[in-house]
Structures are given as C-alpha cells and as structure tokens.
N, CA, C and O atoms as a DFTB+ gen file, in Angstrom:
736 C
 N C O
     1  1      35.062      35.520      -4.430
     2  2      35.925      36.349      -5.255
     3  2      35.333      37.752      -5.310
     4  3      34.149      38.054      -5.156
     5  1      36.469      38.637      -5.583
     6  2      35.715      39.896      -5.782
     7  2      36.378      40.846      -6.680
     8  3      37.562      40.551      -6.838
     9  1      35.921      42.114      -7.457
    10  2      36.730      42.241      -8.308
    11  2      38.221      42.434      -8.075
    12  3      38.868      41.992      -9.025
    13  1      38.842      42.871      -7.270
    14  2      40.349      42.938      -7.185
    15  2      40.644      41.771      -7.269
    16  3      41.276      41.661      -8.319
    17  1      40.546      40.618      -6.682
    18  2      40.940      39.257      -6.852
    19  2      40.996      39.083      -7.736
    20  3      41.916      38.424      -8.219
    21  1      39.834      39.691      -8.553
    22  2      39.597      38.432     -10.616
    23  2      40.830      39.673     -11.283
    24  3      41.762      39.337     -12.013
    25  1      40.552      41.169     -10.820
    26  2      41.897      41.192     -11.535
    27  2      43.033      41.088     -11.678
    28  3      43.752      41.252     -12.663
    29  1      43.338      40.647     -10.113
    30  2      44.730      40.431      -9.981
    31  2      45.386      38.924     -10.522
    32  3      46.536      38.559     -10.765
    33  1      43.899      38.175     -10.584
    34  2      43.853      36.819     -11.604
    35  2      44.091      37.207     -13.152
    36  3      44.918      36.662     -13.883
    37  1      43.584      37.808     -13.362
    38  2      43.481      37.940     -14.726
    39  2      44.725      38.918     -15.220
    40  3      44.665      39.315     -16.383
    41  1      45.734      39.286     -14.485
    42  2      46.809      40.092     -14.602
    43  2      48.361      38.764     -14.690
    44  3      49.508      38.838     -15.129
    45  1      47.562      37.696     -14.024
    46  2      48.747      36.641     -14.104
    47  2      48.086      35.252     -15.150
    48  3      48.427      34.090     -14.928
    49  1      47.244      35.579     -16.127
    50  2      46.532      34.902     -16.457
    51  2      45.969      33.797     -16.424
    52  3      45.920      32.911     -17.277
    53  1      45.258      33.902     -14.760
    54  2      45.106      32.709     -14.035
    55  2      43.242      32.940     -14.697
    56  3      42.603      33.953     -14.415
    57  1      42.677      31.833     -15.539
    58  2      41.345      31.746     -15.589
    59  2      40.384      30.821     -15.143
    60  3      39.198      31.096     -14.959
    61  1      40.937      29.655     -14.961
    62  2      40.382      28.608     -14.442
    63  2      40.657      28.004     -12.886
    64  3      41.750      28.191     -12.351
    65  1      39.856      27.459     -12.384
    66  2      40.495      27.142     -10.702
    67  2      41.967      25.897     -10.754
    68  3      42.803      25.773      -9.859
    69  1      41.922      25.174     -11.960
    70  2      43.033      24.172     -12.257
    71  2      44.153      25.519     -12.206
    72  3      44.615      25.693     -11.078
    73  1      44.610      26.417     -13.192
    74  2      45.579      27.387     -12.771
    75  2      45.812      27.536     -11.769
    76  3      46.968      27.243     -11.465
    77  1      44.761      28.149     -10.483
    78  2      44.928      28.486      -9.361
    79  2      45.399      27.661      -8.467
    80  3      46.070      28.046      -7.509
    81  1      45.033      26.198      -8.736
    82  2      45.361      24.953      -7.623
    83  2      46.962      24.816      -8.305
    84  3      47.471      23.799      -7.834
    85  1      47.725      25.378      -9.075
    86  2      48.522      24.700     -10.150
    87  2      49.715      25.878      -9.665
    88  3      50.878      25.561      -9.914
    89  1      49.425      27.554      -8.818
    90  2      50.226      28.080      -8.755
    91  2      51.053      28.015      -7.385
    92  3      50.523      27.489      -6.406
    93  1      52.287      28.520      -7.307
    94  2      52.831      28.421      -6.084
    95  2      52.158      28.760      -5.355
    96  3      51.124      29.210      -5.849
    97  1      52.241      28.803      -3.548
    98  2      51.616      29.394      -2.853
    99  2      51.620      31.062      -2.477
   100  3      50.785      31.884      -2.099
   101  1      52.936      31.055      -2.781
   102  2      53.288      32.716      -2.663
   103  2      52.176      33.523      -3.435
   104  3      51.258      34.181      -2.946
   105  1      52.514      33.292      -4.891
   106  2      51.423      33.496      -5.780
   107  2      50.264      33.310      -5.883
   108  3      49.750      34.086      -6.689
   109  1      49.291      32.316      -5.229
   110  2      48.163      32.414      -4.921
   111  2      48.119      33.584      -3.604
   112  3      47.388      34.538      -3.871
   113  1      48.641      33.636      -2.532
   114  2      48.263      33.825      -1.168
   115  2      48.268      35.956      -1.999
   116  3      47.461      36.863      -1.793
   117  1      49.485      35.934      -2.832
   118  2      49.228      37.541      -3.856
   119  2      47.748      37.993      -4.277
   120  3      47.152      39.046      -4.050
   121  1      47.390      36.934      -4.909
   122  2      46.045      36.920      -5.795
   123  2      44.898      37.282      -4.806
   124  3      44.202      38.285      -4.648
   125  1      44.971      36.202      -4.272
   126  2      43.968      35.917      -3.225
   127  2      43.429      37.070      -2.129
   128  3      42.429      37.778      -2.012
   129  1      44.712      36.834      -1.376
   130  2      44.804      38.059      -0.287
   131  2      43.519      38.363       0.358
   132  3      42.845      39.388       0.470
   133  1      43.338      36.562       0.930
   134  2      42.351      36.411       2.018
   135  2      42.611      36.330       3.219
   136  3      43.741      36.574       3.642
   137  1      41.582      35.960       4.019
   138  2      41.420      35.654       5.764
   139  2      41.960      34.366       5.668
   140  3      42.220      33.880       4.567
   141  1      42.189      33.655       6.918
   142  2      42.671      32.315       7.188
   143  2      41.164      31.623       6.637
   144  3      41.016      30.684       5.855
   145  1      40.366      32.250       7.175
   146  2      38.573      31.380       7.179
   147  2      38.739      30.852       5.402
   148  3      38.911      29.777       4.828
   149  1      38.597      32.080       5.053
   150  2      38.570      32.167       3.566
   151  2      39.288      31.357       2.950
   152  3      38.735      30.328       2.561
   153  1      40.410      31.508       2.727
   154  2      41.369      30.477       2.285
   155  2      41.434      29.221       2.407
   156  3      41.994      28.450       1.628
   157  1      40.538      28.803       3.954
   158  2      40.539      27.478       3.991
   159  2      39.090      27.001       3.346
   160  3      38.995      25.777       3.253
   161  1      37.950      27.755       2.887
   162  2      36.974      27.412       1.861
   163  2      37.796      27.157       0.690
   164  3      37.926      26.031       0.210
   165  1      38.323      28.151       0.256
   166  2      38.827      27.713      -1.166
   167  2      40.001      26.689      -1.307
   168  3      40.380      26.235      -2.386
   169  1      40.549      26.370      -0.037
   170  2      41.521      25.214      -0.313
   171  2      40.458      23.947      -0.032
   172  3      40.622      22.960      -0.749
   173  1      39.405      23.905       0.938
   174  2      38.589      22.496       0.579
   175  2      37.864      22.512      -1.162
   176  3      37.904      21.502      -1.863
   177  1      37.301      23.695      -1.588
   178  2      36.524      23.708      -2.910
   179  2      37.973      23.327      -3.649
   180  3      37.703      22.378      -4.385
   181  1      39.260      23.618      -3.766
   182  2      40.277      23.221      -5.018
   183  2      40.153      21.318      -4.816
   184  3      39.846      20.540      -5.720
   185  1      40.528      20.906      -3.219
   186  2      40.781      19.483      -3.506
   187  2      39.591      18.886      -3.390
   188  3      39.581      17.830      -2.759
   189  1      38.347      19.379      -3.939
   190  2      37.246      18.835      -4.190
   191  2      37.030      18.609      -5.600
   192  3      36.289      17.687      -5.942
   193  1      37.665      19.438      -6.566
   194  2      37.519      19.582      -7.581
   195  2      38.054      18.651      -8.789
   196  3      39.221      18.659      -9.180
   197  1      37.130      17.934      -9.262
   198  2      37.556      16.871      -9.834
   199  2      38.378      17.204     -11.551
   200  3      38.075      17.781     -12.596
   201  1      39.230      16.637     -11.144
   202  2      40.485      16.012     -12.161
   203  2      40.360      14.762     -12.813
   204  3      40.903      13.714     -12.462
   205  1      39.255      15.015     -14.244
   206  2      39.291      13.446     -14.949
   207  2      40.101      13.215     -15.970
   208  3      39.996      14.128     -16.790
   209  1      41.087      12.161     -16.384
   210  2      41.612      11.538     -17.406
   211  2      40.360      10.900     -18.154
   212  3      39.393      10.289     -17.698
   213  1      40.667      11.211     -19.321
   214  2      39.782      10.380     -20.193
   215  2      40.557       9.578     -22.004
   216  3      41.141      10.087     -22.960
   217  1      40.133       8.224     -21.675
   218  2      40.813       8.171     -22.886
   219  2      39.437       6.870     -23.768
   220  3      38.834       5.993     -23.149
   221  1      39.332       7.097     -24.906
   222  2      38.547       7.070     -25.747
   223  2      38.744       6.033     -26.629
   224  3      39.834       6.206     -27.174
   225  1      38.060       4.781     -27.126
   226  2      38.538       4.534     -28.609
   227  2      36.966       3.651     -29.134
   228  3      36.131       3.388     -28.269
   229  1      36.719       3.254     -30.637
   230  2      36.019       3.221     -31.100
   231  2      36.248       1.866     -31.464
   232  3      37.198       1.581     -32.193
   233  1      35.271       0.787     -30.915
   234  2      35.526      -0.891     -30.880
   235  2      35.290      -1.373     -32.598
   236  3      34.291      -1.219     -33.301
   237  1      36.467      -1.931     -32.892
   238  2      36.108      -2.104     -34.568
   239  2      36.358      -0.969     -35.621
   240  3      35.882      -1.099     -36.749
   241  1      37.029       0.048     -35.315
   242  2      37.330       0.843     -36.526
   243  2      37.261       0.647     -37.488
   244  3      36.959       1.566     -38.250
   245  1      37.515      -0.723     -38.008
   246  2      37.884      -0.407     -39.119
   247  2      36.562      -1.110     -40.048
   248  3      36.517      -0.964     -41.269
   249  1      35.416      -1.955     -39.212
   250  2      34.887      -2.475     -39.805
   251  2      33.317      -2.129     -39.104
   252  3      32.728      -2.742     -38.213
   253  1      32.855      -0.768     -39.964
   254  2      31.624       0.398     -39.476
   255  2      30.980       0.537     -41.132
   256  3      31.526       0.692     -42.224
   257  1      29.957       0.434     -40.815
   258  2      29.018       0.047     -41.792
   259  2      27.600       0.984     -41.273
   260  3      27.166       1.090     -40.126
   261  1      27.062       1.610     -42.560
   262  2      25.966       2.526     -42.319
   263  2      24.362       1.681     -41.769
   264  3      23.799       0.911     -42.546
   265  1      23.969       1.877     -40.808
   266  2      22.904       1.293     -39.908
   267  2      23.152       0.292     -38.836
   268  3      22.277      -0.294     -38.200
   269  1      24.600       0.142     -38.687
   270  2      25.218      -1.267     -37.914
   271  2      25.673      -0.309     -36.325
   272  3      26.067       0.837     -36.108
   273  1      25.390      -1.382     -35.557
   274  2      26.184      -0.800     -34.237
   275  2      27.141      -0.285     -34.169
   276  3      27.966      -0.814     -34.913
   277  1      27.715       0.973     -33.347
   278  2      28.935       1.359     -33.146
   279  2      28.995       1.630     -31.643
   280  3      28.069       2.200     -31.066
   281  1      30.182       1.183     -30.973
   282  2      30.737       0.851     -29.780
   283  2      31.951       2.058     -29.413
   284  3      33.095       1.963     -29.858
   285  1      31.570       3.016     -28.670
   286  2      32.563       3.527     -27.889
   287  2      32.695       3.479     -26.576
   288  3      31.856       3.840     -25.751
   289  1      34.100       2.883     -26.307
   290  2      34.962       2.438     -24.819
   291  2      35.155       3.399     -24.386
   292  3      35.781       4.210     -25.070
   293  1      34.867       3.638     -23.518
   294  2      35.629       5.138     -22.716
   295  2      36.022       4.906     -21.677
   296  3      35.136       4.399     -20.988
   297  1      36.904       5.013     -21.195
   298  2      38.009       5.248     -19.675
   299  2      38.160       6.381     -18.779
   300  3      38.913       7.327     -19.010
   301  1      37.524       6.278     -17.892
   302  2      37.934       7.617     -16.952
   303  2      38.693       7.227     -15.649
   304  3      38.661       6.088     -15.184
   305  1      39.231       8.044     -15.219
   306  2      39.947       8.088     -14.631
   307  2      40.241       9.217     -13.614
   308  3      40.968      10.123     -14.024
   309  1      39.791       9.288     -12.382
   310  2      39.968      10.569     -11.618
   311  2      40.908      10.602     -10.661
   312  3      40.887       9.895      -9.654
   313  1      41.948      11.598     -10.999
   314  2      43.084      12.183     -10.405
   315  2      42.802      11.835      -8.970
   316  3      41.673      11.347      -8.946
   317  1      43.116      11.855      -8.240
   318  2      43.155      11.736      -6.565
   319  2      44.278      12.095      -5.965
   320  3      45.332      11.588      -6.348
   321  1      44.271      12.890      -5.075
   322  2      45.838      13.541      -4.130
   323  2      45.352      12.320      -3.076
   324  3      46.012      11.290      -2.934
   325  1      44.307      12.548      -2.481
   326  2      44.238      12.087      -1.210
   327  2      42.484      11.645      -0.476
   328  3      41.802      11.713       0.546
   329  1      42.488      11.280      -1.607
   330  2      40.638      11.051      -0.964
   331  2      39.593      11.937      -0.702
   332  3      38.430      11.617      -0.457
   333  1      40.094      13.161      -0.768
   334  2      39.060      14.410      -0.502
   335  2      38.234      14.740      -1.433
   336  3      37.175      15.349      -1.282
   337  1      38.606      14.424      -2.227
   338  2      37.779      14.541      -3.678
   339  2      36.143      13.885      -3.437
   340  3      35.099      14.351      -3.893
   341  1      36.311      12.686      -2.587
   342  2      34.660      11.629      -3.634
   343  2      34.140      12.603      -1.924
   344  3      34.821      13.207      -1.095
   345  1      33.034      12.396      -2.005
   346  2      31.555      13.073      -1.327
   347  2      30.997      14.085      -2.705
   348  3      31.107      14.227      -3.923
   349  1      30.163      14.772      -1.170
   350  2      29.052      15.560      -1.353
   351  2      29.999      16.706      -2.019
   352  3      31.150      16.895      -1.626
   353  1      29.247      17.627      -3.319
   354  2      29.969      18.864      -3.592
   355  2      29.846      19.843      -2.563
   356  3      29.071      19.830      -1.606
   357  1      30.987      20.976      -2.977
   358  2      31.189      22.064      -2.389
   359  2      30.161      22.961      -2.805
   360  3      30.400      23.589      -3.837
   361  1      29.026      23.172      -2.210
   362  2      28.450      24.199      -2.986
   363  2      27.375      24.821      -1.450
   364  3      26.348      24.276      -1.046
   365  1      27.721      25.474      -1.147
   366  2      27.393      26.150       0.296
   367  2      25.921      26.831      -0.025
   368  3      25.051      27.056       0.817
   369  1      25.866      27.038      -1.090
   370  2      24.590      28.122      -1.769
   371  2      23.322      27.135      -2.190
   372  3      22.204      27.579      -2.453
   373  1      23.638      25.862      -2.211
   374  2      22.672      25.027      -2.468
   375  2      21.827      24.807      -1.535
   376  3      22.223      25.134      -0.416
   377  1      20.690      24.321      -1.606
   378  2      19.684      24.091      -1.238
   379  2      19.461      23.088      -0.307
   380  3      18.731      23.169       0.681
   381  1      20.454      21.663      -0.848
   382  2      19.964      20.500      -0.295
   383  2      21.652      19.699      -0.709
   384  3      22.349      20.233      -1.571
   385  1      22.055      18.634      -0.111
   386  2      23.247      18.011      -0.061
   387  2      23.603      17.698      -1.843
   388  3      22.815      17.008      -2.489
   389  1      24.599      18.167      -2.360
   390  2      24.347      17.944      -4.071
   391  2      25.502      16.807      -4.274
   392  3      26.678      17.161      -4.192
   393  1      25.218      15.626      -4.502
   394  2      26.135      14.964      -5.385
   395  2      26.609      15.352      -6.868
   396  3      26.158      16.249      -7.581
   397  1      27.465      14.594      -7.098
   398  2      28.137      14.834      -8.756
   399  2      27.503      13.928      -9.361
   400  3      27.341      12.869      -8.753
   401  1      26.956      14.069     -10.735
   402  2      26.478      13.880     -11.584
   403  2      27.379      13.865     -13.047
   404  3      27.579      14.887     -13.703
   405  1      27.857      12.571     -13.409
   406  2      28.628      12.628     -15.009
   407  2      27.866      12.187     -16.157
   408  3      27.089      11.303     -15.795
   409  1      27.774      12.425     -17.330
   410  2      27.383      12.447     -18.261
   411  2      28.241      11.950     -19.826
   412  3      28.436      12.839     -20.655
   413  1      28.498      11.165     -19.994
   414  2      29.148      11.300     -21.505
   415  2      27.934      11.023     -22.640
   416  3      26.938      10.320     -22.469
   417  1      28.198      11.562     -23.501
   418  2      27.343      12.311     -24.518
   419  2      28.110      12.008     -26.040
   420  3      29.028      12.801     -26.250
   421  1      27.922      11.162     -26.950
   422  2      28.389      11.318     -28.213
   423  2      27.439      11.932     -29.169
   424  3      26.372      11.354     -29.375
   425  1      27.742      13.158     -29.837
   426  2      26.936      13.811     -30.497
   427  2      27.635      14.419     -31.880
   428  3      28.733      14.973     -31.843
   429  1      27.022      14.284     -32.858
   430  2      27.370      15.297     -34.605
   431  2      27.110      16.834     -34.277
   432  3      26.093      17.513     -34.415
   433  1      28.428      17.164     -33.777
   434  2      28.076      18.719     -34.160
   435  2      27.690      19.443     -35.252
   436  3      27.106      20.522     -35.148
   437  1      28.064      18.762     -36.629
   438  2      27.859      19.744     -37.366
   439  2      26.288      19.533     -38.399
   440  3      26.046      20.028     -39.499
   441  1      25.309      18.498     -37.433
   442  2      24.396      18.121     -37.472
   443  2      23.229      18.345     -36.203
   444  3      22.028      18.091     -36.109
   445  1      24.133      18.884     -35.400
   446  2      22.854      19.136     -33.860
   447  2      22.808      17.438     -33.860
   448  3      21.603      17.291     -33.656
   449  1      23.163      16.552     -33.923
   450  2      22.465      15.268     -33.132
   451  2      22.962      14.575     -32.270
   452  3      24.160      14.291     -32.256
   453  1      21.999      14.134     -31.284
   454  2      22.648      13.061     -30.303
   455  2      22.784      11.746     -30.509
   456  3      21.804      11.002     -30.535
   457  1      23.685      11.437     -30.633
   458  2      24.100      10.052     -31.035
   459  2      23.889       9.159     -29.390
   460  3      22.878       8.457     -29.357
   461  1      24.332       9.160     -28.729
   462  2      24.388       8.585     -27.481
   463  2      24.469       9.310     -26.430
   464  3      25.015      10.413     -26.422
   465  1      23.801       8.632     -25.186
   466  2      24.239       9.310     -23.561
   467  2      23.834       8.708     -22.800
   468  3      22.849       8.005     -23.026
   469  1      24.538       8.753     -21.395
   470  2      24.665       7.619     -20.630
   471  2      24.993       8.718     -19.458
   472  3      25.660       9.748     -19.549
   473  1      24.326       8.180     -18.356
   474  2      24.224       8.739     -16.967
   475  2      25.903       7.566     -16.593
   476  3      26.077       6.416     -16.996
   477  1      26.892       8.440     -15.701
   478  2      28.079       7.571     -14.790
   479  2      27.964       7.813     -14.210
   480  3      27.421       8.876     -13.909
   481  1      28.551       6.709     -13.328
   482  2      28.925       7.006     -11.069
   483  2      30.400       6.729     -11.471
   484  3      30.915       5.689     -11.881
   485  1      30.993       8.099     -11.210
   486  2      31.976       7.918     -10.992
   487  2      32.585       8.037      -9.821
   488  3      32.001       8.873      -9.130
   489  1      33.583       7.525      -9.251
   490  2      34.297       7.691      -8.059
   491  2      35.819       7.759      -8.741
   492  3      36.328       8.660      -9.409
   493  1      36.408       6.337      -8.277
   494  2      37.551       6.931      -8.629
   495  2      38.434       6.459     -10.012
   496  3      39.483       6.961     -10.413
   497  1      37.368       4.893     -10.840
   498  2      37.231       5.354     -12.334
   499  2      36.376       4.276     -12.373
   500  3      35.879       3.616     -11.460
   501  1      36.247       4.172     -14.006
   502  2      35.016       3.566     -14.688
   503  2      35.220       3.410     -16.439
   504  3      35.727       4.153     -17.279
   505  1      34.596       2.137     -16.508
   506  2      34.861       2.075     -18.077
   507  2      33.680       2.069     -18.789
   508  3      32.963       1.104     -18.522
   509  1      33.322       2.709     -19.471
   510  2      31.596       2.938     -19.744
   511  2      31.733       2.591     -21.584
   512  3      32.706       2.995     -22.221
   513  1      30.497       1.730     -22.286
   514  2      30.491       1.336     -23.485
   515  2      29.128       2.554     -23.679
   516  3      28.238       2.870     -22.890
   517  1      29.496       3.124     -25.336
   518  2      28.691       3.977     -25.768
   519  2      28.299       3.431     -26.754
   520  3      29.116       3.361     -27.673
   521  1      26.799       2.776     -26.994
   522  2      26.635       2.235     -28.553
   523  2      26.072       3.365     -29.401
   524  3      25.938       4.490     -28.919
   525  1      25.749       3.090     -30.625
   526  2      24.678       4.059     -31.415
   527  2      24.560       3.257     -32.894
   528  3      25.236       2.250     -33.106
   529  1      23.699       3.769     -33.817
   530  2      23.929       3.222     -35.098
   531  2      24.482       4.484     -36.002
   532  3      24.222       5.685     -36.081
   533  1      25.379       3.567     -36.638
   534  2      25.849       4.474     -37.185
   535  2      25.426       5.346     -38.349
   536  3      24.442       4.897     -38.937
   537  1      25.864       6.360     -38.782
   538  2      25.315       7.123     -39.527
   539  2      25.298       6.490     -41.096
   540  3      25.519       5.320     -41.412
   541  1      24.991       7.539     -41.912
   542  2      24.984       6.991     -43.490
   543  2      26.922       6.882     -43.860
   544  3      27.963       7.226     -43.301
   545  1      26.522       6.211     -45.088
   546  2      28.302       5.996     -45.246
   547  2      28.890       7.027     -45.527
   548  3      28.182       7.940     -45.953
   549  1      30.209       7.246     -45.416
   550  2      31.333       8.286     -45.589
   551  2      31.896       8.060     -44.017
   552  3      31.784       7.148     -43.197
   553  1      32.879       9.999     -44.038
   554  2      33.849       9.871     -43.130
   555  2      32.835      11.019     -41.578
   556  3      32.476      12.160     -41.869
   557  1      32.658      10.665     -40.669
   558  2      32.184      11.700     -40.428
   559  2      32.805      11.919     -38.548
   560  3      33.142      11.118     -37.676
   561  1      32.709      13.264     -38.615
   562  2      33.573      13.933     -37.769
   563  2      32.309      14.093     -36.168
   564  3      31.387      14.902     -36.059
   565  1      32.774      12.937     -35.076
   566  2      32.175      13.438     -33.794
   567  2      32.762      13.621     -32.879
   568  3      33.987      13.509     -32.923
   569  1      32.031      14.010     -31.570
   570  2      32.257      14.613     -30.387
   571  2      32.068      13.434     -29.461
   572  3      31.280      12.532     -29.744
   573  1      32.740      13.441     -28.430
   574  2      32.927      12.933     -27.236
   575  2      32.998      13.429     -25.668
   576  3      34.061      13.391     -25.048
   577  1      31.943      13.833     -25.165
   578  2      31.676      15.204     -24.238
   579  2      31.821      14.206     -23.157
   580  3      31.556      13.018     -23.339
   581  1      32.252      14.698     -22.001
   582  2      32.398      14.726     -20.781
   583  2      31.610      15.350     -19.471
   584  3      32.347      15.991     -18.722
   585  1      30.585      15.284     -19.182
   586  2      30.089      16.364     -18.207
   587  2      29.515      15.942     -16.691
   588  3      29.255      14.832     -16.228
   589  1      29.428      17.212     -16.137
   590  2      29.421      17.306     -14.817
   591  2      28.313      18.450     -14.476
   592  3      28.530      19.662     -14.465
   593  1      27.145      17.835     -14.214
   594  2      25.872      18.756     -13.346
   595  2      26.451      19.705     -12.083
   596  3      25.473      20.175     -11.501
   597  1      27.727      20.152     -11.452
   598  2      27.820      20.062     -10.158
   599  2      29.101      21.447     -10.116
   600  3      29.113      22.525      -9.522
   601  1      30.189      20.700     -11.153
   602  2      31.036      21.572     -11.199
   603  2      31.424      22.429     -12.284
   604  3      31.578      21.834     -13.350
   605  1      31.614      23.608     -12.295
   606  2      31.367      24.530     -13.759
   607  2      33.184      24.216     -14.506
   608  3      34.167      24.028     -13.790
   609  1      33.203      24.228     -15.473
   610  2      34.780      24.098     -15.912
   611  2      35.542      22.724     -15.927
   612  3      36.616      22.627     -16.520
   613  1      35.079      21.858     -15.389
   614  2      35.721      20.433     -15.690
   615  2      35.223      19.482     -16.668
   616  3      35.426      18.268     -16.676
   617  1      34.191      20.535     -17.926
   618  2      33.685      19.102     -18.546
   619  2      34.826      18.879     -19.816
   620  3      35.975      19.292     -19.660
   621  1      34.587      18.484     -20.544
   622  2      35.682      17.429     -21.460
   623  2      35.036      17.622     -23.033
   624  3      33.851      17.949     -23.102
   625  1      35.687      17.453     -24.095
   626  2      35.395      17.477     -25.072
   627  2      36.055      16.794     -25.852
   628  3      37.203      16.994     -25.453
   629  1      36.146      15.833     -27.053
   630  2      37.416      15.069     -27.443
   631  2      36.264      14.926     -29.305
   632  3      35.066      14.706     -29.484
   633  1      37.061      15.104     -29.984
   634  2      36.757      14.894     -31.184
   635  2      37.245      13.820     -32.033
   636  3      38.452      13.580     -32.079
   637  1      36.305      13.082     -32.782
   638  2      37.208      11.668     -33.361
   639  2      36.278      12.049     -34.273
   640  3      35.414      12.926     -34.296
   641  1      36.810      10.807     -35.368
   642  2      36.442      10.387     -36.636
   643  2      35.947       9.197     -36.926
   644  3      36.792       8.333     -36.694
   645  1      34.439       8.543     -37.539
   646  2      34.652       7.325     -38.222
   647  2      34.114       7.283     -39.323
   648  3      33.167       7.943     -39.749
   649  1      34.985       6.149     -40.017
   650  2      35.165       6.011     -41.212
   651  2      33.772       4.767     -41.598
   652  3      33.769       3.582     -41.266
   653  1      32.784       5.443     -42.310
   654  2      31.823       4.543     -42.569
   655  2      31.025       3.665     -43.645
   656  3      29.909       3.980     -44.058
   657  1      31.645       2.663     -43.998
   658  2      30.668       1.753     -45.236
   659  2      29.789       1.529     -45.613
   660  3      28.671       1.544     -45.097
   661  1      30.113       1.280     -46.576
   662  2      28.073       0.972     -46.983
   663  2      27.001       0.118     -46.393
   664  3      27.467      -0.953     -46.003
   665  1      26.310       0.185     -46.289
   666  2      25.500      -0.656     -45.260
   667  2      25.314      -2.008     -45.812
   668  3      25.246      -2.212     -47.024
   669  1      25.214      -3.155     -44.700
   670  2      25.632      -4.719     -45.276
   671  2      24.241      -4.907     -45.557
   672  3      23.448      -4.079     -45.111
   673  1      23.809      -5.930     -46.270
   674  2      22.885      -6.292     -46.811
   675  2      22.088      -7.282     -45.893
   676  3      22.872      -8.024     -45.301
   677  1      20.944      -7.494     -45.629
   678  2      20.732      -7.864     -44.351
   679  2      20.342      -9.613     -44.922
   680  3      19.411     -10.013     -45.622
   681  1      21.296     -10.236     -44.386
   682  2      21.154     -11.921     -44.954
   683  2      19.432     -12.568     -44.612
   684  3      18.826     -13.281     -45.413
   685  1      19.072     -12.278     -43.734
   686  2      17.969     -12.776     -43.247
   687  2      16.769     -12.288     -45.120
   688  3      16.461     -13.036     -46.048
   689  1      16.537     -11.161     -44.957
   690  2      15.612     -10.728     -45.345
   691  2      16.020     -11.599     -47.516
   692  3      15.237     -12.100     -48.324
   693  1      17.106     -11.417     -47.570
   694  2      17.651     -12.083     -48.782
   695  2      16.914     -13.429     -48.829
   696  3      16.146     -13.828     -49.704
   697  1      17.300     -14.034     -47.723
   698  2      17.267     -15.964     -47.556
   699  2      15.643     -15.565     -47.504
   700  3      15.088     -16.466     -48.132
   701  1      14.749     -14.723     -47.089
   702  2      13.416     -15.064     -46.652
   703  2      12.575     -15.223     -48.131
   704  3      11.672     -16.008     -48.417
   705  1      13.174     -14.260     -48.884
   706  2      12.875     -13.516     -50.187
   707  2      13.114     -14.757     -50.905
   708  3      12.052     -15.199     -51.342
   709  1      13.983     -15.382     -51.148
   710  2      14.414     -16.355     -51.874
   711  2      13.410     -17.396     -51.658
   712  3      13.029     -17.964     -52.681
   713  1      12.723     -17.897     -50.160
   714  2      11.998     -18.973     -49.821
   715  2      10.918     -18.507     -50.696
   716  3      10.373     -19.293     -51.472
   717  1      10.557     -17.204     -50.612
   718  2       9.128     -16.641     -50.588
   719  2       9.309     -17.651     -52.532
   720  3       8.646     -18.659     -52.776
   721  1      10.000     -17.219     -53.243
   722  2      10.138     -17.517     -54.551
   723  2       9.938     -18.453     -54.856
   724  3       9.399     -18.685     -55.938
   725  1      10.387     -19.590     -53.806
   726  2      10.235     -21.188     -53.932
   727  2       9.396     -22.061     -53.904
   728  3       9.322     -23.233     -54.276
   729  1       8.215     -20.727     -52.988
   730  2       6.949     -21.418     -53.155
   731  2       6.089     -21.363     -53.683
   732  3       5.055     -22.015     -53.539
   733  1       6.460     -20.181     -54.761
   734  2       5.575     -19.918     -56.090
   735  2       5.695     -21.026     -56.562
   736  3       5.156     -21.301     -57.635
C-alpha cells in the first residue's frame, strides 16, 4: 500500500481488508490501481485471510456458584470459499515459514484478570471447553477474546455475563468435622 491507495481507501471508507475483499471489483481495481503482479499478491493475502464464526455459551448458567467450576463451550467456525485459506501465512517479510496461531482467552476487564486460555488448531472448525473458577458472588461482566499471532484485524471479542451464587458449602469438610466431634 501506499499513501494514495490508503487515501483513496479511506475516501470510500474502506478500513479493514474484510471491506476490501467485500467491494466490487471495479471499485477495488479504483482504489488499488495496481500491476497485474501486485494484485495477484493481494488477491492470494485476501483468500488467505481467515473468516471465523464464533458462537459462545456458558455450560450451566443458571447454576454458578462462587469458587465452583465454570465451563465455556465455544464454537468456531472458519468461513471457507475454497480451500485456500488453511496453510502457511502470507507474510513474505518473515523470516521463516509462519503458521497461524489461535488463542481464546476469557478475561475480567474491568479487573485486568485472566480467567482462562487455551492454545487452538484450527483448520476448518473446532469446539474448545474453557474452564475457570468462578469469581466471588454477584453478577459479573466478561470477555471472550478470539486471537490470532499471524493476522492483524481478525481477532474477536464477545462480552457475556454470569450470574453468580454464593459459594456451596463443601459437604466433605462438614461430614469430617462432625466425625472429628464423635470422637471426643
């Protein structure tokens, strides 16, 4: 890219490469207003560029209790035209052959903490379980991140809620307590 390109992008308010893969061709070939060479880099880097669905939910909603496991399902799902997508990334400037690298990440933003993370192989999808313990009781508001070491602009962000109880009383330690009494 160079500056006439980004402004002639930024005049049709094209900011992301999803816009660009998303406009007619007329309208790109405007923007662009490359060489054949050229054009055919940036048409392998667009159908390289991964397109994930993601859909989310939290196992047991309704029954989350402060120090008890919590289970998030996650679903991905990657778009595919035509197979060009799975290999090695596009990245000509690198060093050494770079695979993709995914990441989902459950974290308290409005706490800085990481709740969970988990290295994925994704190809062309995957259902990945996120545990953690849960926080103290009340309602509390997290994140559900999506990421990618490889490609800039495709990571994901999804915000949920859980609703959390008081923490259960741990039966073991009750029943032990009780023996302990019995043998006074």
């Amino acid at each position: 890219m160079n500056s006439d390109r980004l402004k002639r992008a930024g005049e049709k308010n094209i900011e992301h490469v999803i816009d660009l893969i998303d406009l007619p061709d007329e309208e790109r070939d405007h923007i662009l207003q490359m060489s054949d060479a050229e054009m055919q880099d940036v048409i392998r880097y667009c159908n390289r560029y991964p397109s994930v669905d993601v859909t989310h939910m939290v196992d047991d909603s309704d029954d989350i209790h402060a120090g008890s496991p919590v289970t998030v399902t996650v679903k991905l799902e990657r778009e595919e035209d035509d197979g060009s997508q799975l290999g090695p990334v596009v990245a000509p400037h690198f060093p050494v052959r770079k695979s993709e690298n995914w990441w989902l990440i459950v974290g308290k933003p409005d706490s800085n903490n990481l709740l969970a993370i988990k290295r994925v192989n994704l190809q062309n999808e995957a259902k990945v379980q996120l545990e953690f313990d849960a926080p103290a009781e009340g309602v509390h508001t997290l994140k559900l991140y999506l990421m990618c070491d490889a490609y800039q602009g495709c990571d994901q962000d999804f915000e949920f809620e859980v609703k959390v109880g008081e923490a259960l009383e741990d039966d073991e330690s009750e029943s032990e307590g009780e023996d302990e009494e019995d043998d006074e």
